[in-house]
N, CA, C and O atoms as a GROMACS GRO file, in nm:
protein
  300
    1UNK      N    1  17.683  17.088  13.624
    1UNK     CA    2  17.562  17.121  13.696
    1UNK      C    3  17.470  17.208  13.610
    1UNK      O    4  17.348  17.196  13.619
    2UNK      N    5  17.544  17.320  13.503
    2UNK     CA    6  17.427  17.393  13.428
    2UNK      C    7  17.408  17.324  13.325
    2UNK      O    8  17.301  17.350  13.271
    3UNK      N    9  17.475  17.242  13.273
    3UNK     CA   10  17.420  17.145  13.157
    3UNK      C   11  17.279  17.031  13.249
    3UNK      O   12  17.169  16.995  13.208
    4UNK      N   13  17.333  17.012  13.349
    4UNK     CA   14  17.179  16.910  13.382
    4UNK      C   15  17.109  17.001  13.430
    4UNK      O   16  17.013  16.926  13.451
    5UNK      N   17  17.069  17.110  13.469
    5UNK     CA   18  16.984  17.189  13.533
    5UNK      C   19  16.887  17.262  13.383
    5UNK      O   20  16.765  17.276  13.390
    6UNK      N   21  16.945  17.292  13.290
    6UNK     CA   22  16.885  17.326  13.163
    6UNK      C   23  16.806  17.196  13.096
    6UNK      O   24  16.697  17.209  13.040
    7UNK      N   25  16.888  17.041  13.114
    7UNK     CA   26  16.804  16.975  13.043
    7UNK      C   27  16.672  16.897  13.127
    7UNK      O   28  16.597  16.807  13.088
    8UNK      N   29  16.677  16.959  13.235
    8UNK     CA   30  16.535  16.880  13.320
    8UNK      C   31  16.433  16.948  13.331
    8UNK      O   32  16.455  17.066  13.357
    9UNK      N   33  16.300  16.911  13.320
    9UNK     CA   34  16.213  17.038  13.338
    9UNK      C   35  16.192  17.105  13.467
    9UNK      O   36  16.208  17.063  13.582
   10UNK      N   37  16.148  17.230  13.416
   10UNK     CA   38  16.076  17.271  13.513
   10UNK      C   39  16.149  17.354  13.664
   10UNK      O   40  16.270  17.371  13.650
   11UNK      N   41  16.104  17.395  13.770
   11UNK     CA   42  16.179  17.420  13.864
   11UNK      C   43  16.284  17.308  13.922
   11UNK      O   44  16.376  17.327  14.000
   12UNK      N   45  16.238  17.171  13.854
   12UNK     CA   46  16.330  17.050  13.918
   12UNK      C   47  16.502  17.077  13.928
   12UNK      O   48  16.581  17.040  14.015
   13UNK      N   49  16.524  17.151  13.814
   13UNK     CA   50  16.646  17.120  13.753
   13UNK      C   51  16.799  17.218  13.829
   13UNK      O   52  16.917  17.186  13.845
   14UNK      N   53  16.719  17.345  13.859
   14UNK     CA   54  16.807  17.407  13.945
   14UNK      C   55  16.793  17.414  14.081
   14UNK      O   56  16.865  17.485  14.152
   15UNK      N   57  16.662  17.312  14.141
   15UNK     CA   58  16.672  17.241  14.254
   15UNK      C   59  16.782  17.139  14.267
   15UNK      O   60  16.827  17.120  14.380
   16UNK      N   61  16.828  17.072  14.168
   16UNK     CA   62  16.849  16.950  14.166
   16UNK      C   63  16.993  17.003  14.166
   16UNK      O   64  17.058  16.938  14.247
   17UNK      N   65  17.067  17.099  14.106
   17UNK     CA   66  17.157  17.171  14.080
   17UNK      C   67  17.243  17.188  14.240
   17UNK      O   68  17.340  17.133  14.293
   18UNK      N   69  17.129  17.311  14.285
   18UNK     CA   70  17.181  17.357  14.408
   18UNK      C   71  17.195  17.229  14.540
   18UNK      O   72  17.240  17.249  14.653
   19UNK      N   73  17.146  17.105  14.489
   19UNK     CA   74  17.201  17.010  14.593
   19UNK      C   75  17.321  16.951  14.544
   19UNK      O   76  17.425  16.938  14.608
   20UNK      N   77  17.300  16.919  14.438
   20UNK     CA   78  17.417  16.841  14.406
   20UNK      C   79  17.515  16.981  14.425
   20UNK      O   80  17.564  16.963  14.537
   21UNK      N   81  17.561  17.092  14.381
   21UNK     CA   82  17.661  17.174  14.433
   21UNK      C   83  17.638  17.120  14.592
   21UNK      O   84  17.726  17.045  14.633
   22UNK      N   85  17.570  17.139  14.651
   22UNK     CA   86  17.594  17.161  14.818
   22UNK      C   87  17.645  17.019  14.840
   22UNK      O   88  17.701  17.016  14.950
   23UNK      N   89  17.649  16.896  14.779
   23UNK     CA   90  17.683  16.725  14.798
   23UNK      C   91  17.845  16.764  14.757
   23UNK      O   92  17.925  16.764  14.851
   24UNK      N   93  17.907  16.806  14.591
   24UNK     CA   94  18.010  16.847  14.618
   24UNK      C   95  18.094  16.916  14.690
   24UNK      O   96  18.205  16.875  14.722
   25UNK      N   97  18.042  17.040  14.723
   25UNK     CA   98  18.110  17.096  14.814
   25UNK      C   99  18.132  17.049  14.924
   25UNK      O  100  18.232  17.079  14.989
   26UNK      N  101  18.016  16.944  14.978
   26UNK     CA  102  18.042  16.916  15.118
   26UNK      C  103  18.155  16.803  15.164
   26UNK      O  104  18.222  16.790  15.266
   27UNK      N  105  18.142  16.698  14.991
   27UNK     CA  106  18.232  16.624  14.980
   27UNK      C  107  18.416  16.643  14.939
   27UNK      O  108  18.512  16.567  14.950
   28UNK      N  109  18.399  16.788  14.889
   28UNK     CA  110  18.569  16.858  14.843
   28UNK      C  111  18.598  16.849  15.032
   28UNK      O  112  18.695  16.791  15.082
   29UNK      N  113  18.516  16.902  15.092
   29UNK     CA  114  18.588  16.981  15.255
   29UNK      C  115  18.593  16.866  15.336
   29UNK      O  116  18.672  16.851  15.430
   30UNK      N  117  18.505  16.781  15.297
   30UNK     CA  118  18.585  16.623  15.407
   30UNK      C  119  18.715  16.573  15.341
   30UNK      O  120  18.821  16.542  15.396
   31UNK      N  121  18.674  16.572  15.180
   31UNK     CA  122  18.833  16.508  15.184
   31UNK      C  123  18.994  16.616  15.187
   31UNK      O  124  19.114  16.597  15.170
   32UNK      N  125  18.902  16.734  15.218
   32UNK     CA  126  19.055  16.819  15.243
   32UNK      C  127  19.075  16.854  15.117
   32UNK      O  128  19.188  16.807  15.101
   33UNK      N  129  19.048  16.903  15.018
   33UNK     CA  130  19.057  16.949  14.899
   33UNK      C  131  19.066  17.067  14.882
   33UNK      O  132  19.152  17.134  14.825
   34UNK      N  133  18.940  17.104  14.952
   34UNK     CA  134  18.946  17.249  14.969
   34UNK      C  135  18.933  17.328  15.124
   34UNK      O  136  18.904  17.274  15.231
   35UNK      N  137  18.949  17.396  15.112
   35UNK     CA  138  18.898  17.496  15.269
   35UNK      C  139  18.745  17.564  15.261
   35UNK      O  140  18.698  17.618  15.160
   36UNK      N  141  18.683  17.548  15.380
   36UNK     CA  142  18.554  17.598  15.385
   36UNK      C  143  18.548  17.749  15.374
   36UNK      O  144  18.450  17.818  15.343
   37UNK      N  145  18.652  17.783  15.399
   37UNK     CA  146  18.706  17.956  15.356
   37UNK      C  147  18.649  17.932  15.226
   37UNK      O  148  18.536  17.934  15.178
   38UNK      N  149  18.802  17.901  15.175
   38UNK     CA  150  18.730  17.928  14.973
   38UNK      C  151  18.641  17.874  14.900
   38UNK      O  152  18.629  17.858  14.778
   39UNK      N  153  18.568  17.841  15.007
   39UNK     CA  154  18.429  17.789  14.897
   39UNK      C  155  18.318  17.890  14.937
   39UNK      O  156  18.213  17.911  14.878
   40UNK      N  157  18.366  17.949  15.054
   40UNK     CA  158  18.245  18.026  15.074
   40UNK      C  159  18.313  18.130  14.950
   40UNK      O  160  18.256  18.182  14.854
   41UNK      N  161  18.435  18.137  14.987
   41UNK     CA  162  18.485  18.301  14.906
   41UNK      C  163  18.418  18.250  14.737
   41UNK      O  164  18.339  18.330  14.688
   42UNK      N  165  18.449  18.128  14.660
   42UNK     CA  166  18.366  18.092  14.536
   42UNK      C  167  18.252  18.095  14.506
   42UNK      O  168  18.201  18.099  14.394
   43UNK      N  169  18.202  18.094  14.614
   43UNK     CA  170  18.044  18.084  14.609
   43UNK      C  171  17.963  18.257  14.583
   43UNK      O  172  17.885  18.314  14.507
   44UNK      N  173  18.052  18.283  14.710
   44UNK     CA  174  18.007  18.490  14.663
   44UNK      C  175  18.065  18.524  14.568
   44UNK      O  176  18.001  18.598  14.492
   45UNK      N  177  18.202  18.491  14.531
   45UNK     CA  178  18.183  18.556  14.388
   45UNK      C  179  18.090  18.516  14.233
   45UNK      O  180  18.046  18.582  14.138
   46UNK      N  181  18.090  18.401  14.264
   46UNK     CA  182  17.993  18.334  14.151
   46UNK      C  183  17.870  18.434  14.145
   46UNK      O  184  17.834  18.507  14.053
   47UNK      N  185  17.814  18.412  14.281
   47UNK     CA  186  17.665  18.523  14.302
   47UNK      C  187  17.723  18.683  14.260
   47UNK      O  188  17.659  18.734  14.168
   48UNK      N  189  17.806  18.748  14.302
   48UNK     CA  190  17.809  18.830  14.302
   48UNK      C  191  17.875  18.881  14.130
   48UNK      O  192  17.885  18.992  14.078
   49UNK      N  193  17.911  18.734  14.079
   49UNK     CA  194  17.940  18.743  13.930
   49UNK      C  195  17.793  18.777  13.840
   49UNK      O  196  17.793  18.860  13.749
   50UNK      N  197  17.682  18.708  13.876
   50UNK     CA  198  17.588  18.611  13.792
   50UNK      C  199  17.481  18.783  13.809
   50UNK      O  200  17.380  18.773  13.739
   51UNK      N  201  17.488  18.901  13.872
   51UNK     CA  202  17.456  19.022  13.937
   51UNK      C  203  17.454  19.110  13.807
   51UNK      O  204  17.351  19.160  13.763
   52UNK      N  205  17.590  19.126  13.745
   52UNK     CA  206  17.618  19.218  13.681
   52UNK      C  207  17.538  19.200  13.556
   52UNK      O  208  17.534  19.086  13.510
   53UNK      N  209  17.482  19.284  13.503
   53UNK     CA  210  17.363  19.278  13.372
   53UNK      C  211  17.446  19.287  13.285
   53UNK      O  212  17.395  19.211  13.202
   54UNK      N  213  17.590  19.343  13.215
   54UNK     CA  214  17.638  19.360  13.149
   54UNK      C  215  17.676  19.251  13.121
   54UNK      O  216  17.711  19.180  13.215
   55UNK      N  217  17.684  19.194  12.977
   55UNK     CA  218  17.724  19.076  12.962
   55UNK      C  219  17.915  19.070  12.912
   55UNK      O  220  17.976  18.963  12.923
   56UNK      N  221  17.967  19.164  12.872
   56UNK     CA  222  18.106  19.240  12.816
   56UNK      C  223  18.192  19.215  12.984
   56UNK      O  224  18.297  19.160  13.018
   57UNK      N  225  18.078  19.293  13.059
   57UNK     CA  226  18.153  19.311  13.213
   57UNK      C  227  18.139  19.180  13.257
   57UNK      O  228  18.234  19.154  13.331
   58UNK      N  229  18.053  19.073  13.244
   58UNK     CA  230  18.018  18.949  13.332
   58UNK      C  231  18.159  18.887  13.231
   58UNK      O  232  18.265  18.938  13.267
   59UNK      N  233  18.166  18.841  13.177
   59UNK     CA  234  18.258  18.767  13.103
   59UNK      C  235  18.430  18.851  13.129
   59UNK      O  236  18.527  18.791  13.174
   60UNK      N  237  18.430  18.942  13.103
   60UNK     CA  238  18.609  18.989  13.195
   60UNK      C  239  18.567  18.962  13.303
   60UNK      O  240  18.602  18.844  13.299
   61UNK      N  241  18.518  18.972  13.404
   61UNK     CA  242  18.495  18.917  13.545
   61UNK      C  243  18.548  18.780  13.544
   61UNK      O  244  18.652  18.739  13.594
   62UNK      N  245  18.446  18.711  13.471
   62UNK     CA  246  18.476  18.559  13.460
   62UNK      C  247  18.642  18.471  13.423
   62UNK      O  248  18.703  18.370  13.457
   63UNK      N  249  18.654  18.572  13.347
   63UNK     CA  250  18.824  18.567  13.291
   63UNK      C  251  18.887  18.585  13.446
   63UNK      O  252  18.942  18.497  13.512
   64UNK      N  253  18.869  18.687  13.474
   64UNK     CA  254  18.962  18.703  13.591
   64UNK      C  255  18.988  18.676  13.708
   64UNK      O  256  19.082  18.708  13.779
   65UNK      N  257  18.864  18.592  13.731
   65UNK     CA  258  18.850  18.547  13.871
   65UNK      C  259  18.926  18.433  13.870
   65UNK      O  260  18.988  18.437  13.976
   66UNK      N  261  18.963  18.304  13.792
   66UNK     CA  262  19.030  18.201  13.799
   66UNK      C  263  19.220  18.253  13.873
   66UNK      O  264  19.288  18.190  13.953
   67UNK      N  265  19.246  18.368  13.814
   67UNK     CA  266  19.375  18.364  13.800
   67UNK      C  267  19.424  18.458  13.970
   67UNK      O  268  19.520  18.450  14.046
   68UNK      N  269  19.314  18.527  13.966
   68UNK     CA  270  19.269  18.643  14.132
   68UNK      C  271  19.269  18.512  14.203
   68UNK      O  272  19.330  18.513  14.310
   69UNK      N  273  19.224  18.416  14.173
   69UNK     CA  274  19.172  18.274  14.295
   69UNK      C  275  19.297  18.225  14.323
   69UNK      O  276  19.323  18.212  14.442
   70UNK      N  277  19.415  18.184  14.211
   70UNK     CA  278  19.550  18.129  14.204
   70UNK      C  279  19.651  18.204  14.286
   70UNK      O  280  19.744  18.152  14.347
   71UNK      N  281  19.623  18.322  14.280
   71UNK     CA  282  19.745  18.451  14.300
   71UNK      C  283  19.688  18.470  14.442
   71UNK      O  284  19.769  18.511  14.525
   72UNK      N  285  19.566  18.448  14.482
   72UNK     CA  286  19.566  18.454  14.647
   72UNK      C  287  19.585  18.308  14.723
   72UNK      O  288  19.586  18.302  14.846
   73UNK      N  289  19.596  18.220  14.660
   73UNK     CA  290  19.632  18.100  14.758
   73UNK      C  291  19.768  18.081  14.723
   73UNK      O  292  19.804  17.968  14.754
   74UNK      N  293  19.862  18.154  14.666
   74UNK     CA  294  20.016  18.121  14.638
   74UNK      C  295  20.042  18.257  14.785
   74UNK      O  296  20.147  18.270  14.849
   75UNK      N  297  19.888  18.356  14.806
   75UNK     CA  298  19.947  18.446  14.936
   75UNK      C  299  19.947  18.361  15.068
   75UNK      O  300  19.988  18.410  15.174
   0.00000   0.00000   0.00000
């Protein structure tokens, strides 16, 4: 999604972005893939990732959220 949103012009591209995310997501929760729980919970952290100005702090964040995501659905 950020590779096609960078190569289209203009405001199109992260329009085009935020639907197609909202087409996947809507398509993971019909077929049962995921829970509408953790996509909301992915979704705020992404935002609440993309926040931090520090780029040192955004990237350990980024590291760590995959494995925080694993270790709470094995709870």
């Amino acid at each position: 999604m950020r590779e096609a949103s960078i190569r289209l012009p203009g405001p199109v591209g992260p329009t085009l972005s935020i639907v197609g995310a909202l087409i996947l997501g809507q398509a993971a929760v019909s077929a049962k893939l995921v829970s509408p729980v953790l996509l909301i919970i992915i979704a705020t952290s992404f935002l609440a990732e993309s926040v931090i100005p520090n780029y040192e702090a955004s990237l350990a964040l980024r590291y760590i959220r995959f494995p925080m995501l694993l270790a709470a659905g094995f709870l």
